[in-house]
C-alpha positions, 0 to 999 in steps of 0.5 A, spaced: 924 119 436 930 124 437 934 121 442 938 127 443 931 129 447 932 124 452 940 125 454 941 126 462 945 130 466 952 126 468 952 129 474 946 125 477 947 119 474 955 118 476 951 118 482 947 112 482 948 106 485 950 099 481 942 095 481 941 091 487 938 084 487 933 084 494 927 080 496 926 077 488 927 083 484 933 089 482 932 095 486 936 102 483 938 106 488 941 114 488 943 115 495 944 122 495 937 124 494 934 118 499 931 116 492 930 107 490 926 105 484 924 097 483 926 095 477 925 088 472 930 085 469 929 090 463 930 095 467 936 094 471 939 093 465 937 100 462 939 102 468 946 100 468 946 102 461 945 109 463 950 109 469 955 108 465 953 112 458 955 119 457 949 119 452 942 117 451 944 113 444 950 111 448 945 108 453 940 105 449 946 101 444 949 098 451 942 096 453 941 093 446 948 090 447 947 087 454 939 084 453 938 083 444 931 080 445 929 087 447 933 091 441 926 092 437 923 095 443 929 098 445 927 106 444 920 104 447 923 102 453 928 107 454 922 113 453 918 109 459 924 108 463 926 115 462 920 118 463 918 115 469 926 116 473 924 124 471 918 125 474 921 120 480 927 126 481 932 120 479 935 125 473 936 131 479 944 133 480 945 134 488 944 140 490 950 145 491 950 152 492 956 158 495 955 159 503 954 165 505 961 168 507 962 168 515 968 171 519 974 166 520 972 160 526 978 162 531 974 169 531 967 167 534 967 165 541 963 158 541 957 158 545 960 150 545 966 147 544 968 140 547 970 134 545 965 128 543 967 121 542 960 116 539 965 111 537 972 110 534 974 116 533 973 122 537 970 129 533 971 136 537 964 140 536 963 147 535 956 150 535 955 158 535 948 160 537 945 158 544 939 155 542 942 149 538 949 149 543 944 148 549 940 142 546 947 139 543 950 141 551 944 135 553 945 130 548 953 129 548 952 129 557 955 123 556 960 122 550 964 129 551 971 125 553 978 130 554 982 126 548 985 130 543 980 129 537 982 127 530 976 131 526 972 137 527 964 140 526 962 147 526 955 149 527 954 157 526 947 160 525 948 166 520 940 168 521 935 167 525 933 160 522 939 158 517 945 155 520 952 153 517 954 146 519 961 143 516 965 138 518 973 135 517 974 132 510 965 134 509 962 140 504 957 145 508 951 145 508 945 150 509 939 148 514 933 151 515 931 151 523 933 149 530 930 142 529 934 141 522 941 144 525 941 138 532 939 133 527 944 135 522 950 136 527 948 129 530 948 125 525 956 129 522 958 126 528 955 120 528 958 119 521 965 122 523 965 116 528 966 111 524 973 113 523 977 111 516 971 104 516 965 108 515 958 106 516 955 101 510 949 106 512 945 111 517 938 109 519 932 114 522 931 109 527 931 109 535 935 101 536 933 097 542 936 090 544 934 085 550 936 078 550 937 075 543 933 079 540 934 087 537 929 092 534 929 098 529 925 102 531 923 107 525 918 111 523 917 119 521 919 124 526 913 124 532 911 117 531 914 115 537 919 111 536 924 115 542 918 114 547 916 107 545 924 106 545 925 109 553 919 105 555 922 099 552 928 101 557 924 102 563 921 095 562 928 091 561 931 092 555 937 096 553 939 102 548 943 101 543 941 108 540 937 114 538 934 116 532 940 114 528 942 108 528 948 106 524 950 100 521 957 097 520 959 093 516 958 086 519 951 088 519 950 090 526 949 096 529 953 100 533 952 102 540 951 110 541 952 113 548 946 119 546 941 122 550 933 119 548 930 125 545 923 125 549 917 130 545 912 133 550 907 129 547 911 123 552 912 126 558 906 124 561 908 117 558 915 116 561 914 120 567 912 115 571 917 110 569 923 116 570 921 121 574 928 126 573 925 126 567 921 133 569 928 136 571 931 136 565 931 142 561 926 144 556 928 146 549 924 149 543 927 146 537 921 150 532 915 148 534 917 143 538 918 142 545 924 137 547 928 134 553 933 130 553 933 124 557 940 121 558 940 113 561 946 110 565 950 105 563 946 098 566 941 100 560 946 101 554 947 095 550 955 096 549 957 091 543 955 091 536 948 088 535 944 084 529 937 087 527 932 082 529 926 085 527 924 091 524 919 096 526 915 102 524 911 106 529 905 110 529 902 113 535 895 115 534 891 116 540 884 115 536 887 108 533 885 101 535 892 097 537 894 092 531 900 089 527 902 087 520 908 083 518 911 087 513 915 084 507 923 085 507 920 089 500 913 093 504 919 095 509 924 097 506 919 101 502 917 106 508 924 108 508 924 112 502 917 115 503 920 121 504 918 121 511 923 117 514 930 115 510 936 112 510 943 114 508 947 110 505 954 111 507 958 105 502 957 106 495 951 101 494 945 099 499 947 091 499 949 090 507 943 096 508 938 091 504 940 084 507 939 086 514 931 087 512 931 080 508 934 078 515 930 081 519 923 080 520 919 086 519 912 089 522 908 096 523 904 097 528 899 103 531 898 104 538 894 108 542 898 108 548 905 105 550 902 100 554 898 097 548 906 098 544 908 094 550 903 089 550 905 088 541 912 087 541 911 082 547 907 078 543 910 078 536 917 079 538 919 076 545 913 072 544 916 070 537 908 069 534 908 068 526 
């Protein structure tokens, strides 16, 4: 075995995280990609090995060093692991490419300018293009503030279906499509928010909270989490946010004062418990029609709340209503499906983690909302085993 076939680009695994103990086994994490891998404890140790290594013979001797039971079998468990993290994407560098050049930003007149505050600090936001700069006009209603801000976003849209967006002390990024372009906006603002603290993570997940109880709402987009979390509000209990949910580093998640994003597959759902609902203005993200709902203050959570529980939805008209209870692993796992994720915003997952081995966890499939309604007051406020 020629070892020099296996060596890896640096690039990419200067970028994984240090191994994680989680629910009794190691979890291997590469935060850029949104990428976990489990591992044994040979695994971990090999993982360590190649973090750190500069070659593969390098890793291979550390891992000899560090667990010697397994030295004779030391290039046999390398060219598994190595095989197996390959087809997994783990040895892909992220992405870069040169932005397409546009003109200078005190030059384009911004179809929206104003200043927004989610959290510590407040970001002045720039969108050029009125589609994106409408949608964005609606979600912020009741965050924009007249304070002198402590950083920036700028979203240009440089052809029909790509952006640019870019931030104070961030890179830029291409996005392809409206949809993309909010919700990459959003979350820059979102991460911006947390000032010089930073968020432990960002969850693709809507957050609702009543009494001592708070629950993560998740699921891939379409799901339903938003309706299921505005229905929730219109029968007591309160927002703490909308599809991104960011998580400080006490284990809380932090109260964002956003409007709920309501699909027109959940109009007819929540029109009869917000009527204005119907009033709002229509916007065409992609192939999806949207309204943004705002609520007021008596249905927002204002202080930092722990996860309770952690829920992943799926509304299926066609489906029998049921609920299983997931394991902090079985959870954690539907994060990384590439149907929904988590950005990991410190250097390791472990506060991220230690709220699923915390929480208690369930997936449940619905036909309607009130069978949603009648689940979660059955397992959550019910506290059924």
């Amino acid at each position: 075995m020629n070892l020099s076939d296996f060596d890896f680009p640096l690039e990419a695994v200067r970028e994984w995280s240090p191994a994680i103990a989680f629910d009794g086994r190691w979890l291997g994490i590469y935060p850029k990609l949104n990428a976990v891998v489990e591992l044994n404890e040979s695994g971990k140790q090999l993982w360590e090995a190649v973090r750190v290594s500069t070659s593969a013979s390098e890793a291979v001797s550390l891992y000899c060093a560090s667990t010697p039971c397994r030295a004779p079998y030391a290039l046999a468990d390398f060219a598994g692991a190595h095989d197996r993290w390959a087809r997994m994407g783990l040895f892909s560098p992220p992405e870069t490419f040169d932005p397409p050049t546009v003109c200078c930003s005190s030059q384009i007149d911004w179809d929206f300018r104003q200043v927004v505050r989610l959290g510590a600090t407040s970001a002045e936001v720039r969108v050029f293009g009125k589609s994106v700069a409408s949608a964005l006009s609606d979600i912020f209603e009741d965050c924009l503030v007249y304070d002198r801000p402590s950083s920036w976003i700028e979203l240009v849209q440089v052809s029909d279906r790509h952006w640019l967006l870019s931030g104070c002390n961030e890179g830029t990024r291409v996005l392809l499509g409206e949809g993309n372009a909010v919700g990459a906006c959003v979350g820059l603002a979102i991460r911006l928010s947390a000032g010089n603290e930073h968020w432990k993570a960002l969850f693709h997940a809507a957050c609702v909270s009543k009494g001592d109880h708070t629950v993560l709402l998740h699921g891939e987009s379409g799901a339903g989490k938003s309706t299921l979390a505005a229905a929730l509000v219109a029968h007591g209990w309160q927002l703490v946010s909308e599809d991104i949910s960011p998580l400080g580093a006490a284990g809380l998640i932090q109260p964002m004062p956003l409007a709920v994003s309501t699909k027109s597959g959940g109009w007819e759902a929540l029109n009869e418990f917000f009527p204005s609902l119907s009033e709002r203005c229509l916007h065409r993200l992609g192939r999806k029609w949207v309204r943004y709902l705002p609520f007021p203050e008596e249905f927002r959570a204002h202080d930092p709340c722990r996860p309770t529980h952690v829920v992943k939805v799926k509304y299926d008209a066609h489906s029998i209503a049921e609920c299983v209870k997931l394991s902090p692993f079985e959870a954690l796992n539907y994060f990384f499906d590439g149907r929904s994720y988590i950005d990991f915003e410190a250097e390791n997952g472990s506060v991220a983690f230690s709220m699923f081995n915390e929480a208690r966890s369930f997936a449940i499939q619905y036909g309607c909302t009130k069978e949603a309604l009648s689940i979660l007051d059955r397992y959550i406020l019910g506290s059924a085993k």
